[in-house]
C-alpha positions in Angstrom: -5.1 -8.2 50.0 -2.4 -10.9 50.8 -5.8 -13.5 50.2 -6.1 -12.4 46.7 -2.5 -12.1 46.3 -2.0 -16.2 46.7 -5.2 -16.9 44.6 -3.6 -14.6 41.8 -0.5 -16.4 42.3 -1.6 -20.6 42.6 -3.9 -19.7 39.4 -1.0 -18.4 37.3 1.0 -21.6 39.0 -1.2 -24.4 37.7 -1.6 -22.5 34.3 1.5 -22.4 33.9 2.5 -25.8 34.8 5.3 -27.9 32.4 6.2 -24.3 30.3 9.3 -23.6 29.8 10.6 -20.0 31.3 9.8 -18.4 28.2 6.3 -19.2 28.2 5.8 -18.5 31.6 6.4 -15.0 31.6 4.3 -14.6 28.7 1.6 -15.9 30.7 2.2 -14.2 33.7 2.3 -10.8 32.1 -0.7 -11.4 30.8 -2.6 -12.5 33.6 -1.0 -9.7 35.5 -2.3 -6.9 32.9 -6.3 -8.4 33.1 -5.0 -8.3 37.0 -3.9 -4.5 37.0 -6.9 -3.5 34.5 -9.2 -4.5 37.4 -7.3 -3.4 40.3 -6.2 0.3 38.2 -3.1 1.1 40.6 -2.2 -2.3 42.0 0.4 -4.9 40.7 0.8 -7.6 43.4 2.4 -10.1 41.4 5.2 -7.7 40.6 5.6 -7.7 44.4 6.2 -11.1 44.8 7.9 -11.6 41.7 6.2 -15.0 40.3 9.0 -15.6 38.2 11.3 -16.3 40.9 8.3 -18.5 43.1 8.7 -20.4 39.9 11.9 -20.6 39.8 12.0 -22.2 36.4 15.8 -21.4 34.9 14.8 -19.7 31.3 18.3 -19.4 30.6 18.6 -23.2 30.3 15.6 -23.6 28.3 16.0 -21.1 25.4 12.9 -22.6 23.1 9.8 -23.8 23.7 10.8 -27.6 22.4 12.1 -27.6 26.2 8.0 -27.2 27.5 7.5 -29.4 30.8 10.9 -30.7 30.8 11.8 -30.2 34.3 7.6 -29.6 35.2 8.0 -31.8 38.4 10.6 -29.9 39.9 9.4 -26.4 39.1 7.2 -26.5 42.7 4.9 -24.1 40.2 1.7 -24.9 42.9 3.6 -22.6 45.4 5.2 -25.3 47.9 8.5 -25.3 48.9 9.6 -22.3 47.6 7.7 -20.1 50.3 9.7 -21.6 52.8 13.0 -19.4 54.2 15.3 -22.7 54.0 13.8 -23.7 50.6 14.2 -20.6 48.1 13.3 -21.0 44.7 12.3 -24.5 44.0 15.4 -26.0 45.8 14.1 -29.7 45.4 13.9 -29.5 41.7 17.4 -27.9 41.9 18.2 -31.2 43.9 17.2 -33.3 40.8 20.3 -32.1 39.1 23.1 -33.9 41.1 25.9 -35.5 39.8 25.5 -38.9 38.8 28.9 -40.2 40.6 27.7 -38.5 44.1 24.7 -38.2 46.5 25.1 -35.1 47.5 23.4 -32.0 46.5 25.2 -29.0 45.3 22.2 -26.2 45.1 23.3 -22.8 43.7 20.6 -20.3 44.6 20.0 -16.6 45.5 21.2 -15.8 48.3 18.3 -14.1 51.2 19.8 -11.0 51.5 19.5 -10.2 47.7 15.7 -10.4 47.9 13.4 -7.7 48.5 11.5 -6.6 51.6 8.1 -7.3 49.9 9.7 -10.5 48.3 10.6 -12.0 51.8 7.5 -10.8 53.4 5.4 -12.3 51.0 7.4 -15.5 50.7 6.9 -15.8 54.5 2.7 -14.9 54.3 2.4 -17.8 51.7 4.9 -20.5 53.6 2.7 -19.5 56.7 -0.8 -19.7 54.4 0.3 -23.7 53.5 1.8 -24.2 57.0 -2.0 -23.7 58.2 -3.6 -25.7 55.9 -1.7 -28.4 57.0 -4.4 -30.9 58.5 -3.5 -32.9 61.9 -5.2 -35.7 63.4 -3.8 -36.8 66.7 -6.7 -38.3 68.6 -6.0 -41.9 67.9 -7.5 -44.5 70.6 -7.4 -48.3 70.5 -7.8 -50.0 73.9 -6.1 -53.1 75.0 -5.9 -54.8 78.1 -2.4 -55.1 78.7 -0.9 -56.5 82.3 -4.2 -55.8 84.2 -4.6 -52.5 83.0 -6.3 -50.6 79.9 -4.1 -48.6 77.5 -4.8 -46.7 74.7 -2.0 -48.5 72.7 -2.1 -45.7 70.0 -0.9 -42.6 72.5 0.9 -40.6 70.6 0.3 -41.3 67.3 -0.2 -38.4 65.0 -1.3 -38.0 60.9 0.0 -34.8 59.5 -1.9 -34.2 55.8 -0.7 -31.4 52.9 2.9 -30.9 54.4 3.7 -31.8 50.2 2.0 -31.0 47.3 1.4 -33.3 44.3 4.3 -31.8 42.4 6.5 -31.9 45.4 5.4 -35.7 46.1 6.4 -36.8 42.5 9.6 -34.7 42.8 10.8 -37.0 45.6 9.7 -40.0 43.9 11.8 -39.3 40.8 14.7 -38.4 43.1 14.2 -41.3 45.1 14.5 -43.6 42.0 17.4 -41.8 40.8 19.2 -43.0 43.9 17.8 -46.5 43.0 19.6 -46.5 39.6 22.8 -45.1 41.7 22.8 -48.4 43.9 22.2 -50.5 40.9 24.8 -49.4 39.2 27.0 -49.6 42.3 27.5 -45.7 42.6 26.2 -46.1 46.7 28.3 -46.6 49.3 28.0 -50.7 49.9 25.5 -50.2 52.8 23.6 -48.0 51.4 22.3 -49.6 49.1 19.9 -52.8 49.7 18.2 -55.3 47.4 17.8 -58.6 48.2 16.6 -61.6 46.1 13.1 -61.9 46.7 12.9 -65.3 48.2 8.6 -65.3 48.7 6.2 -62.6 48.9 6.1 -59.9 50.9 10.1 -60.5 51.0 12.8 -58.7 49.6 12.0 -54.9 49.5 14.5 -52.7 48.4 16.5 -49.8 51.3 18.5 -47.3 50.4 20.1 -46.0 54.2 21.7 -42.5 54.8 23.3 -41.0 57.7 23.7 -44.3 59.8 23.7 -48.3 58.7 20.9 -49.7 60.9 21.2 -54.0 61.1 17.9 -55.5 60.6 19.2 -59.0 62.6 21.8 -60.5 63.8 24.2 -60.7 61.1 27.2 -63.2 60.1 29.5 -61.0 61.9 27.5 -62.2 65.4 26.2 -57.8 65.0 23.0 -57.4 67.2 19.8 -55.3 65.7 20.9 -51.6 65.9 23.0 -49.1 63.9 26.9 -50.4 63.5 28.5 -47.4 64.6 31.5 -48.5 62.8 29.8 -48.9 59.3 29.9 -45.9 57.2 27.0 -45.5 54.9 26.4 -42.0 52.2 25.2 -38.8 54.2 21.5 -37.5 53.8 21.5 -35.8 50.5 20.2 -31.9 50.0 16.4 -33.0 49.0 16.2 -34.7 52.0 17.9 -32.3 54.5 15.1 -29.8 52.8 12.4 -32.1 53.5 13.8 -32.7 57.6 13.9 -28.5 57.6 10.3 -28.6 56.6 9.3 -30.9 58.9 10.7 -29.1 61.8 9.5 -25.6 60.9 5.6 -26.9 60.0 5.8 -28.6 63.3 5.6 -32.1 62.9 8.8 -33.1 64.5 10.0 -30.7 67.3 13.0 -28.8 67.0 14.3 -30.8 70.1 14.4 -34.2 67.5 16.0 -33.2 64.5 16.3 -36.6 62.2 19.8 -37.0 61.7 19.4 -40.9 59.7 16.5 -41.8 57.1 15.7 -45.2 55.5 14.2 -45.0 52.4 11.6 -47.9 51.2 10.8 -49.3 47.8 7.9 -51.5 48.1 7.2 -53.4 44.8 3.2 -54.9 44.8 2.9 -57.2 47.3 5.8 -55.9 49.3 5.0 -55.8 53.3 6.9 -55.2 56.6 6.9 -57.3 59.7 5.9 -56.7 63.0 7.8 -54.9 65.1 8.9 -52.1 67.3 11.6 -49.3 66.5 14.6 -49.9 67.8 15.3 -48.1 70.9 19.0 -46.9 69.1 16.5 -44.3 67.5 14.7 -41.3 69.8 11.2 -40.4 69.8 10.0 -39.1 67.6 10.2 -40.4 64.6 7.9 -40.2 61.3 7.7 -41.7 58.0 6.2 -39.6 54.7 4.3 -42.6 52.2 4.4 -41.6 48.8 2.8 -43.2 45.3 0.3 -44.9 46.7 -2.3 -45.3 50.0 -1.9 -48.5 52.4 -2.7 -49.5 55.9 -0.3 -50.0 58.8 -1.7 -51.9 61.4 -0.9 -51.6 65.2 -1.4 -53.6 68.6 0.4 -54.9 71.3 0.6 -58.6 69.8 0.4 -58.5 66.1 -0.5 -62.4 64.2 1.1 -63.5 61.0 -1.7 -64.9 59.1 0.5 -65.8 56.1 3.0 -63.8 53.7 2.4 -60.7 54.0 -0.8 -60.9 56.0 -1.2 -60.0 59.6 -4.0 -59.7 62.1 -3.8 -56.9 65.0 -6.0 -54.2 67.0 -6.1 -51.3 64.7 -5.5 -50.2 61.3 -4.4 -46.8 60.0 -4.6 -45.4 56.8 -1.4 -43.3 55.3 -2.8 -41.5 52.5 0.0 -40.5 49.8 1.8 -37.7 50.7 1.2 -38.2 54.6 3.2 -37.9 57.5 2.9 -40.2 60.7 4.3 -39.5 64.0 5.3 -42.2 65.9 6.3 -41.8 69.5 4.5 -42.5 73.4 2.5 -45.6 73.2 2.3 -45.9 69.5 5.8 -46.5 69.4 6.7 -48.3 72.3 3.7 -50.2 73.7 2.4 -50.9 69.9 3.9 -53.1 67.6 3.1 -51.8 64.1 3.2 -53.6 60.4 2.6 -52.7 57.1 0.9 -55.7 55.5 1.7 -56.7 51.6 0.4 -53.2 49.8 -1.7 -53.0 46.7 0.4 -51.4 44.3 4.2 -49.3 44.3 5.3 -47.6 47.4 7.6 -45.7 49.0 8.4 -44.6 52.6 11.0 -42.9 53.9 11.4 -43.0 57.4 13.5 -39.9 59.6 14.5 -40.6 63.0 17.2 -39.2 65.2 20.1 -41.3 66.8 20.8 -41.8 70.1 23.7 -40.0 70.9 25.4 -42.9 72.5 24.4 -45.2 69.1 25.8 -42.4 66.7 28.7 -43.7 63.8 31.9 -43.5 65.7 33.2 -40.8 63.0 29.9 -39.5 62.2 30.0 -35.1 61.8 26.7 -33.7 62.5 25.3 -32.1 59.8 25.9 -28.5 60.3 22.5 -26.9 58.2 20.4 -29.2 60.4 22.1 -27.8 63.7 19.7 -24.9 64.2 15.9 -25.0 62.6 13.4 -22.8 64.0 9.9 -23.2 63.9 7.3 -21.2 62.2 5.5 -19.5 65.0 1.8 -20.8 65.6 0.4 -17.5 66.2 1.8 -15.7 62.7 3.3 -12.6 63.6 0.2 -9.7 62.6 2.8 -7.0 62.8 4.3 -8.8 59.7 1.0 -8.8 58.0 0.6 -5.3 58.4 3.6 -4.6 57.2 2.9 -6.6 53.6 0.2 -4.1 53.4 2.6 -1.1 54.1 4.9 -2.3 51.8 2.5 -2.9 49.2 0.9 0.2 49.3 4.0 2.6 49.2 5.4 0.4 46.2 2.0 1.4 44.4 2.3 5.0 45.4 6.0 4.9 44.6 4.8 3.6 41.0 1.9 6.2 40.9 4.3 9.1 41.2 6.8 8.0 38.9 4.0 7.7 36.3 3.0 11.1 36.6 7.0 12.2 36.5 7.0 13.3 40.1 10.0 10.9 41.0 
């Protein structure tokens, strides 16, 4: 039952996809009546209220002129919305920030005014994506380092279908939103990075939140590391949401909760350098690659060939939309690179701070405090309990047809 519940709803999702609110419910009631003309008694979709998966504000588009207008931030392929910390589409509600601030202000419905078949169903379909999510973390590479062999990529792990297609373009348009906010000088003045392009490969734009990390030693005589007295913009909502999913769909343990991100613009032929993470940052940490696939290559001594070429042990693919896990060798035995990529890309990279490294007047973020993992072993009692739900909401609706309530 819950199976065909999903399928009903991820049809009606890409159907409906770029239609204003309008038109979405009059597809979804129709769908829904070829639904309860083969199914007699049952209406699941009025159990999990697709409207509201949808989450696309009708009120604000009152005519159909206003047809895929806000398409990628409706989440219509069921993503983010299934999730308890991201009700109703809150990354396209993220889109709508003010264009004098970074932060998010997300007006949404609160929990406790949804139904018990809502959240139980919202939690069976967070759960149905959370298992899908595909995990490769049986990377080898050995190198003979100091007499002994070592598997230089320990550690390393490729998460794949944490984020959809629509939820991937929705933080690319964010993330070049913020771009136009540094240009236009709207970012705090470390926030904000974009350096002339001196020769290829050089010159990528960073946009920095929660801490200012230092590259090199700068003018001021300032080591590598984050400059604890530099104040840089907090992490915005959209990003807080995508940390809260990382946690729960365990690809970062609760234990490492990123607290700093670097965001990276690569234009064609952009690259990154050898190197190893600065020890300022725990392990953990992961970066998501969005618009387009490249290869980041590891080993313990990494060559520069020429700009933006290097030479090392092992290459790894990042598919769009991934998420790699860095810690264990692959973070700290490896150097890694990112050699000049093919076409646009972005990265954005979470890591925690060492508590001792953290901004001198840095407040921890209090809705990143406490996250909670979705369980690995779902919770069958809950599953039963869809069905319960389910079928005394159709025998509720049978005997009100037949005038008995």
């Amino acid at each position: 039952m819950a199976d065909s519940l999903i399928t009903s709803v991820k049809f009606m999702q890409f159907l409906t996809q770029g239609l204003c609110g309008d038109c979405m419910k009059t597809v979804s009631n129709r769908i829904r009546s070829l639904h309860a003309d083969s199914t007699r008694d049952e209406d699941p979709l009025h159990a999990v209220n697709f409207l509201k998966m949808c989450h696309n504000d009708s009120q604000s588009h009152e005519n159909h002129e206003s047809c895929g207008e806000n398409s990628l931030g409706s989440l219509k392929d069921g993503v983010m919305a299934t999730e308890e910390e991201l009700e109703e589409g809150e990354i396209r509600d993220s889109r709508r920030w003010s264009d004098s601030r970074v932060d998010v202000k997300v007006h949404k419905r609160p929990r406790a005014m949804l139904g018990d078949d809502e959240m139980e169903m919202e939690m069976e379909m967070e759960y149905s994506r959370f298992m899908d999510v595909r995990r490769k973390k049986n990377f080898v590479c050995l190198e003979r380092i100091r007499g002994k062999t070592v598997n230089i990529l320990e550690g390393l792990e490729l998460h794949n279908g944490v984020f959809s297609s629509a939820e991937q373009r929705t933080i690319v348009d964010f993330v070049y939103s913020l771009q136009k906010m540094g240009k236009r000088g709207q970012l705090m003045e470390r926030t904000y990075c974009e350096p002339t392009k001196w020769m290829r490969g050089k010159g990528r734009v960073t946009i920095q939140f929660g801490c200012c990390y230092n590259y090199a030693t700068d003018k001021k005589g300032n080591p590598p590391g984050i400059l604890r007295r530099q104040v840089v913009d907090p992490i915005p909502h959209l990003l807080k949401v995508i940390i809260r999913r990382l946690v729960r769909w365990h690809v970062l343990p609760p234990s490492c909760v990123p607290d700093s991100c670097i965001i990276n613009i690569y234009e064609e032929g952009d690259c990154i350098p050898p190197h190893i993470d600065n020890h300022d940052f725990v392990r953990p940490f992961c970066t998501v690659s969005f618009l387009s696939e490249c290869d980041m290559l590891f080993g313990s001594s990494l060559k520069i060939v020429g700009p933006g070429e290097f030479s090392g042990s092992s290459a790894i693919s990042l598919p769009v939309g991934s998420v790699l896990v860095l810690k264990g060798n692959g973070a700290d035995v490896a150097k890694h690179c990112v050699p000049a990529v093919p076409a646009k890309r972005i990265s954005i990279t979470f890591r925690k701070m060492d508590d001792k490294k953290r901004p001198c007047d840095l407040v921890p973020e209090a809705d990143l405090q406490v996250i909670e993992p979705l369980s690995s072993d779902f919770d069958k009692r809950k599953r039963y309990r869809v069905e319960d739900n389910r079928r005394g909401y159709i025998s509720k609706r049978g005997r009100r047809s037949a005038g008995m309530v």
